[in-house]
C-alpha positions in Angstrom: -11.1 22.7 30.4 -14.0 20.5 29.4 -15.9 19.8 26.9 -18.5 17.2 25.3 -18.5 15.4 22.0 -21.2 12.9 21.5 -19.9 10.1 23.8 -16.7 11.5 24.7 -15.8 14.6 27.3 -12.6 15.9 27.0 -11.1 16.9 30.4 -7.6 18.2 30.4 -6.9 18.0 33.9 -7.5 14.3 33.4 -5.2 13.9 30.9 -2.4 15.3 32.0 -3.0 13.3 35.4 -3.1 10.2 33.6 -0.8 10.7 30.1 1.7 8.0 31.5 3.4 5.3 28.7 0.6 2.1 28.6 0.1 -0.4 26.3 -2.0 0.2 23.4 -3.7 -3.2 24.2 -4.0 -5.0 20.3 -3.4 -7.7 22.5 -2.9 -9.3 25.6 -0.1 -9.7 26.8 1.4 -7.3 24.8 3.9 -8.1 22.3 7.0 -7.1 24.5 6.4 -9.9 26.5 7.3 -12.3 23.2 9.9 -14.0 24.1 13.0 -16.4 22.0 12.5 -19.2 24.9 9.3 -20.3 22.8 8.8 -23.9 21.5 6.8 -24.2 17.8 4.8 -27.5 18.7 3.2 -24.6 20.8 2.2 -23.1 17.5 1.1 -26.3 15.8 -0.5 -27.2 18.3 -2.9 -24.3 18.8 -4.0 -24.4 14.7 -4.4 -27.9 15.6 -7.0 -26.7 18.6 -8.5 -24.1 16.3 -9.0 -27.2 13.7 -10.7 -28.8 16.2 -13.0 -25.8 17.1 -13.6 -24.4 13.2 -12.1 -21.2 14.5 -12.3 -18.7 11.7 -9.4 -17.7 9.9 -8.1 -13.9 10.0 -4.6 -13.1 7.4 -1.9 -10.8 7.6 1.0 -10.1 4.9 3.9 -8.0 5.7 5.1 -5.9 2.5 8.3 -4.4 4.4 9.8 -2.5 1.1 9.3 1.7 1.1 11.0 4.0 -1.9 12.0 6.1 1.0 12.1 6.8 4.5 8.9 8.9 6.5 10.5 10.2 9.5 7.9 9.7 11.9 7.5 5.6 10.8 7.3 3.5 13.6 7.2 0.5 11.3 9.4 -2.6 10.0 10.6 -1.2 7.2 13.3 -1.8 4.6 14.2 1.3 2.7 15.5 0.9 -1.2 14.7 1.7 -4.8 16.0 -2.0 -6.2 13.0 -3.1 -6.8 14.4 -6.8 -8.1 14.4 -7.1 -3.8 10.2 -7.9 -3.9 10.3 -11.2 -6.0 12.5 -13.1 -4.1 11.0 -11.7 -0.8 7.6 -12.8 -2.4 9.5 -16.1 -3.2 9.8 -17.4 0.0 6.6 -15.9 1.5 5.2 -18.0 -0.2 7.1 -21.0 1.0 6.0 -19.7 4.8 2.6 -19.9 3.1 2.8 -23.9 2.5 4.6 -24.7 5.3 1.7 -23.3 7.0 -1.1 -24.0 5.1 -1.5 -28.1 5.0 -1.5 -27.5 8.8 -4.6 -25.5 8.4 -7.9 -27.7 7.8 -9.9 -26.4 4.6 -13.2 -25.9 5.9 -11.8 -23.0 8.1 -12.7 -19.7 6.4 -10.5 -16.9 5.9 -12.6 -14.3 6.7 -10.3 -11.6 6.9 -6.9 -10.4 4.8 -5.0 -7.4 5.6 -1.3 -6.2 3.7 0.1 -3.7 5.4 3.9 -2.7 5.4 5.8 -0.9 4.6 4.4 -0.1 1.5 2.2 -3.1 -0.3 2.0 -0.8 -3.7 5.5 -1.3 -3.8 4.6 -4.7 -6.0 3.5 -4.0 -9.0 0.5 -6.0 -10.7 2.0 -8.8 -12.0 3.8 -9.2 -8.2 0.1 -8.2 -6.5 -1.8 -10.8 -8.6 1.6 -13.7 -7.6 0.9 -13.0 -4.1 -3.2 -12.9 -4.3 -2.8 -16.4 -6.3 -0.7 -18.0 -3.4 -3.1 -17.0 -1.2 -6.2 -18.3 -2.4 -4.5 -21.3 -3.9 -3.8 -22.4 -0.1 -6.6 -21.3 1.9 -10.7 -21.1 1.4 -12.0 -17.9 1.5 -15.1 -16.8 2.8 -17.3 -15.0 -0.1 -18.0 -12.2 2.1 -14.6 -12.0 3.8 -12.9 -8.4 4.5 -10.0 -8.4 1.9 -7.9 -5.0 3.0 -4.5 -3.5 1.7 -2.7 -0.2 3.4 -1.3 1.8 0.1 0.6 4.9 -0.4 -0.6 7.5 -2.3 2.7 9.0 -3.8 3.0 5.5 -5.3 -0.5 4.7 -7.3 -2.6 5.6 -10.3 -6.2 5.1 -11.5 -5.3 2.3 -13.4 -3.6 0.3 -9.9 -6.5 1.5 -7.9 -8.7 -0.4 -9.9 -6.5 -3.3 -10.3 -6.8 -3.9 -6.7 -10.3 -4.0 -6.9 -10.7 -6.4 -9.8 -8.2 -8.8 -7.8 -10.8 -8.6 -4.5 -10.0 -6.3 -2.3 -12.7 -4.1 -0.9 -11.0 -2.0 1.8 -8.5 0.2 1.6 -6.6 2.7 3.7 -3.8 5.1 3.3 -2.3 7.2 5.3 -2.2 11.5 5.1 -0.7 12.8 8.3 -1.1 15.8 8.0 -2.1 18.1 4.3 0.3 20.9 5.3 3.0 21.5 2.9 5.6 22.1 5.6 4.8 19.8 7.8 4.5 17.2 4.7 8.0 17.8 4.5 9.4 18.5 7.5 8.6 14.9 7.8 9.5 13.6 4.4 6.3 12.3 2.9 5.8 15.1 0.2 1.1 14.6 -0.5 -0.1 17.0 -2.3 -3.6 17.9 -1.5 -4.8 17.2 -5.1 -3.1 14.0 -5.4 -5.1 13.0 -2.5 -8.5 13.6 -3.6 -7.6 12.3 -6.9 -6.9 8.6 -4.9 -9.5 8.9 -3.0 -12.2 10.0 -6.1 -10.1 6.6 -8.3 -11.0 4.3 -4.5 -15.2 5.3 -5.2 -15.0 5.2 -8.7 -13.5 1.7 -8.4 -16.5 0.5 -5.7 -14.2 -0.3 -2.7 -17.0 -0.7 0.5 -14.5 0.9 2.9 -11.6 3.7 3.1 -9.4 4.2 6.3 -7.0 7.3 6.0 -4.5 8.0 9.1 -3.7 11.5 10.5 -1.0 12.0 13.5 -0.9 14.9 15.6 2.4 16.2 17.1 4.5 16.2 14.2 6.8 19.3 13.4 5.4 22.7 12.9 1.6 21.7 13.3 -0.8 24.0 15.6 -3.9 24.1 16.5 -4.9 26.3 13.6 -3.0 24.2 10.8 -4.5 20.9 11.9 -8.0 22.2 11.9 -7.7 22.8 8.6 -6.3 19.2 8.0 -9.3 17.8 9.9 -11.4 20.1 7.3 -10.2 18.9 4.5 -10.4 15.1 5.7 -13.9 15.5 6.1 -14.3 16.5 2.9 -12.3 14.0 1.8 -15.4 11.4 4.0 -13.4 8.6 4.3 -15.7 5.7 5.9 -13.1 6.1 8.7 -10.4 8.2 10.2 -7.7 7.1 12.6 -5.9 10.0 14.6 -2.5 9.0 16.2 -0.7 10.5 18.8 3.1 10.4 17.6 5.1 9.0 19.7 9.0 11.1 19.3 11.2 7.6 20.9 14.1 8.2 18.9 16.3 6.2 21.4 13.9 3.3 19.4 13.8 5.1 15.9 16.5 7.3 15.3 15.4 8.4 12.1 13.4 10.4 14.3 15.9 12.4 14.7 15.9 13.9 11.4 13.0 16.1 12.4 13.5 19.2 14.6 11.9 18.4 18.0 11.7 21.7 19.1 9.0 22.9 16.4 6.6 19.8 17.9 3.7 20.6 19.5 3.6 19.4 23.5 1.8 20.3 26.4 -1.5 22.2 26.4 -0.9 23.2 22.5 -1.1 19.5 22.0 -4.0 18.7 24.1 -5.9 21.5 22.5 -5.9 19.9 19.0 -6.9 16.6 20.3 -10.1 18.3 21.4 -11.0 20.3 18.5 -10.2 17.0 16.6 -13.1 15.2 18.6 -14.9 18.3 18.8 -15.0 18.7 14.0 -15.0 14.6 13.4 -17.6 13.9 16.1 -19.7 17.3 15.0 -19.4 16.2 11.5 -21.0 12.8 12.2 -18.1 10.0 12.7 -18.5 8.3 16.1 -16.0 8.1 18.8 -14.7 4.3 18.5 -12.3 4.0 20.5 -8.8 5.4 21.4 -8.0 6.8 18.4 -10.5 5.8 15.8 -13.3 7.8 14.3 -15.6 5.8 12.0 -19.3 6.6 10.5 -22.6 5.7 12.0 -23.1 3.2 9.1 -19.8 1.8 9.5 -19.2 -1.9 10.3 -17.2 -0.7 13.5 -19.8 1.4 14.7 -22.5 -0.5 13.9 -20.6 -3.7 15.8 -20.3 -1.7 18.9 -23.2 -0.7 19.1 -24.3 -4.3 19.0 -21.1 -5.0 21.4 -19.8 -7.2 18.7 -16.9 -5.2 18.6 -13.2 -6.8 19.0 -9.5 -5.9 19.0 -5.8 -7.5 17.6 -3.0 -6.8 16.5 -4.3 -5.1 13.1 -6.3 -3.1 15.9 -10.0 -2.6 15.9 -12.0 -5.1 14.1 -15.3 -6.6 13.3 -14.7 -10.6 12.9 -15.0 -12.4 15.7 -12.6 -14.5 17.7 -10.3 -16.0 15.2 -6.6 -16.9 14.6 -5.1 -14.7 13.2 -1.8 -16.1 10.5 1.1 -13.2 10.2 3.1 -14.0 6.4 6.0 -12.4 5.9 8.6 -11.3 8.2 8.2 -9.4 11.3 4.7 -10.1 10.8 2.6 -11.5 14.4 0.2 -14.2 14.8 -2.2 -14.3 17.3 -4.2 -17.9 18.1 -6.2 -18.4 20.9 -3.5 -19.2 23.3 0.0 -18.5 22.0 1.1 -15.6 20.1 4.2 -15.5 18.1 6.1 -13.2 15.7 8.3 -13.9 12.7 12.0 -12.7 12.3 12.4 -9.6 11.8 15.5 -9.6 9.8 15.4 -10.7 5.7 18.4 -12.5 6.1 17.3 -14.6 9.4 13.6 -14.8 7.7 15.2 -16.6 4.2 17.3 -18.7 6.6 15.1 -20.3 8.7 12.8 -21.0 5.7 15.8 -22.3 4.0 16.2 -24.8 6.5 12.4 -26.2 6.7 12.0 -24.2 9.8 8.7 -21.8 10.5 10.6 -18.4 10.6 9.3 -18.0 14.3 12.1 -15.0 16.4 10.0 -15.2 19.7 6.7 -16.2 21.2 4.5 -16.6 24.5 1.9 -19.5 25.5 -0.7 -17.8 27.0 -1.5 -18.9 30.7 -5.4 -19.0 32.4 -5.0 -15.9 34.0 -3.6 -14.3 30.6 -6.7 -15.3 28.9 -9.1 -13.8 31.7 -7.3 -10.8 31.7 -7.3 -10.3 28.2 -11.3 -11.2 28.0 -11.3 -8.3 30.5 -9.3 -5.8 28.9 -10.4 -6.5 25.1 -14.0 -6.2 26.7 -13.0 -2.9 28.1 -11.1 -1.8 25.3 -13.7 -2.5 22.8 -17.4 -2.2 24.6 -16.5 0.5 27.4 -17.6 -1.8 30.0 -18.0 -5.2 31.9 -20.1 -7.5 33.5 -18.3 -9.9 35.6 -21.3 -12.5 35.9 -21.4 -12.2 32.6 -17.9 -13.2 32.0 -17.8 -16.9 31.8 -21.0 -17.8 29.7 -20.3 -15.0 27.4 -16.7 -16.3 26.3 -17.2 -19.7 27.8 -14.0 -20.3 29.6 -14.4 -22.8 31.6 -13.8 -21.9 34.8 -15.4 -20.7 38.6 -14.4 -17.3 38.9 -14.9 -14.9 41.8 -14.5 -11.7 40.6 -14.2 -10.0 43.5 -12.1 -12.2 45.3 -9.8 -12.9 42.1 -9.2 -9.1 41.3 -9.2 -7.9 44.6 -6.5 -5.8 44.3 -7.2 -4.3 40.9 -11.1 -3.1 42.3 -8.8 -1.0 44.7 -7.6 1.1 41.6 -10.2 0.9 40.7 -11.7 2.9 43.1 -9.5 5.5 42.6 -10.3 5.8 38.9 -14.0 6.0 40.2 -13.3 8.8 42.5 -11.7 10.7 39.5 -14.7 9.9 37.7 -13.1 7.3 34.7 -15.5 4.6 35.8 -18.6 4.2 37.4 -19.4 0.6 38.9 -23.0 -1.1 39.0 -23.6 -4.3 40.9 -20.7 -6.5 39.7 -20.3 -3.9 36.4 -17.7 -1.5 35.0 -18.9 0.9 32.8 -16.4 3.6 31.2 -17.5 7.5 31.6 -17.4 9.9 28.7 -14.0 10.9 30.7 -12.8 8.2 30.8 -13.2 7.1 27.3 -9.9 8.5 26.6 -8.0 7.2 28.7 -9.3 3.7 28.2 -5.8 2.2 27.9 -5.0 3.3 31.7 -8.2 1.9 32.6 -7.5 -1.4 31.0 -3.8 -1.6 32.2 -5.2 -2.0 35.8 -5.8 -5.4 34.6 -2.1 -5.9 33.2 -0.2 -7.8 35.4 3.2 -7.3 33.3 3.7 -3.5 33.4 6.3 -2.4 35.5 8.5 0.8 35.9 10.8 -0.6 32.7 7.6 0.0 30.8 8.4 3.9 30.3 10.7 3.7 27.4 8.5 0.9 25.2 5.4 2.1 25.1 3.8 5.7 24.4 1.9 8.2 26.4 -1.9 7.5 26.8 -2.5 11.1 25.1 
């Protein structure tokens, strides 16, 4: 079966060859390869190097608190109704914010801030407004920086909606699933449809430039004819963009996965058939095939950056700032510098502890080596363009040394070879250039590059499809 959507051709025989467990690729190495062994003058020392180099500022800020459990969450999540639990959390985030902070050198702009969670409406004003104070009390902000917060929709009015707005944040996303009723709560996140479009008529009304809402497909009791209808009724909705994620069932990882029957899931060819009506009604109803699993409209910011190949990738996923650092606040949160990554503990209890103690709450971390950064300049390229110019490597990302492709990747242009034969790639002179095919399957084209995955990989990540 194939079929073509704009930039994208859906072959199922491809994607069953191919739907093996890879890395989504937010960054390079992946997270898994974080490890406890990590020293935190690497981490000073790398905002000390971005210092140095004016490298843009990018923020994150984990909210972790939810009212109740969604049974299909992959995230760090702490589940309870006592809301007195936010203050003190907030409390000592923003300690990690000034130990952090006078390390930072003021003329580096923020210009991007995410919340996610979690839930981040799980603060109420007074809370939101603490948190935004900290923030901007301890960092500059760029004037035109991209200020975004995930929210829930169970959990807001028109009043909150415009709240966030008059604080400064002008994106928002929240996430749907799915609008069926049963599927709603076979998976225990109750959205009715009218609720929806009220939040998203409150998000216009209150002027916010950009709205991201998330559907997942394979969840209990979808088909092919009950997701169409959800894809309908998100483009009426017309959010500026629309991510569609493949659940991933690993309750080995997430037991509360359990609690949804896995024999009323969609697999196999049923599965594969609403991916491509999905491409087929979001790309026939003008949103352009980003990448992976993001839709977005022509006008968008993501679109219009990869058009201009402008486009980049971390650990919030697709984005349109340039190389920066990205700071993770709050635990479990991930920060990402230019050449060590490192992620916060994960557990409230070891998080208050190591603050507590004058420590940076840092669980595990990795110091990127040379070859790490080529390959990541590679795969992000891949990930985020579609294709590759070798000779164009170094002056593009100036880094600094000689580099034979050829000789250097030897291996890798082997499989490479055989993605060409299947028609994934095509190669030009010393180019890569992804097909329509192989757009899909971008993360197996990118993972020829990884150097870490191994057989062990099978239970961490999730399918390519």
């Amino acid at each position: 079966m194939k079929s073509l959507c704009q930039n994208v051709k859906f072959d199922s025989d491809l994607l069953h060859k191919y739907d093996q467990p890879v890395p989504r690729y937010t960054s390079y190495p992946p997270a898994t390869e974080l490890t406890e062994n990590f020293d935190e003058s690497l981490f000073r020392g790398a905002i000390a190097a971005g210092n140095y180099k004016k490298t843009p500022l990018s923020l994150y800020c984990h909210i972790p608190f939810c009212e109740k459990a969604c049974y299909f969450c992959g995230c760090n999540t702490i589940i309870t109704q006592l809301k007195q639990v936010v203050q003190p959390y907030l409390d000592y985030v923003k300690k990690h914010i000034q130990q952090i902070a006078p390390l930072v050198k003021s003329d580096r702009l923020v210009q991007q801030m995410h919340w996610g969670g979690g839930t981040p409406n799980y603060l109420n004003q007074e809370q939101l407004e603490f948190l935004w104070n900290t923030f901007h009390e301890n960092f500059s902000f760029d004037p035109n920086a991209e200020i975004s917060i995930e929210i829930n929709p169970c959990y807001v009015d028109r009043d909150y909606i415009f709240f966030l707005k008059k604080l400064g944040f002008n994106r928002i996303s929240f996430g749907i699933q799915d609008f069926n009723p049963k599927v709603q709560e076979a998976v225990n996140r109750i959205q009715p449809e009218e609720m929806l479009f009220n939040v998203m008529s409150w998000i216009r009304e209150a002027g916010f430039e950009s709205v991201n809402v998330d559907l997942i497909y394979g969840l209990p009791f979808q088909t092919l004819e009950t997701f169409k209808e959800t894809i309908k009724k998100t483009i009426q909705l017309n959010p500026d963009r629309v991510a569609v994620f493949n659940f991933a069932y690993v309750p080995w990882m997430k037991p509360i996965q359990k609690k949804m029957p896995q024999s009323e899931m969609p697999v196999g060819e049923e599965k594969l058939d609403i991916l491509q009506m999905t491409i087929a009604e979001l790309t026939q109803n003008e949103y352009v095939f980003i990448g992976m699993d993001h839709f977005a409209k022509p006008d968008d910011e993501l679109a219009i950056a990869q058009q201009k190949g402008e486009l980049h990738r971390n650990f919030q996923g697709y984005t349109t700032q340039p190389e920066s650092d990205l700071l993770g606040f709050g635990m479990t949160s991930i920060s990402m510098l230019q050449d060590v990554y490192l992620q916060n503990h994960k557990h409230l209890k070891d998080f208050y502890q190591a603050i507590d103690s004058h420590q940076i709450p840092i669980e595990k971390g990795v110091q990127l080596t040379q070859d790490d950064l080529i390959r990541r300049t590679i795969i992000m390229e891949l990930m985020c363009q579609f294709k590759l110019s070798a000779s164009d490597l170094e002056l593009k990302y100036h880094l600094g040394f000689d580099l034979d492709f050829n000789d250097y990747f030897a291996s890798e242009l082997v499989a490479l070879d055989a993605l060409e034969k299947d028609g994934l790639i095509q190669r030009w002179g010393d180019g890569i250039e992804v097909t329509p095919s192989g757009r899909l399957l971008i993360r197996n084209i990118a993972a020829v590059f990884d150097t870490y995955l191994s057989k062990k990989s099978e239970g961490i990540f999730s399918k390519a499809i």
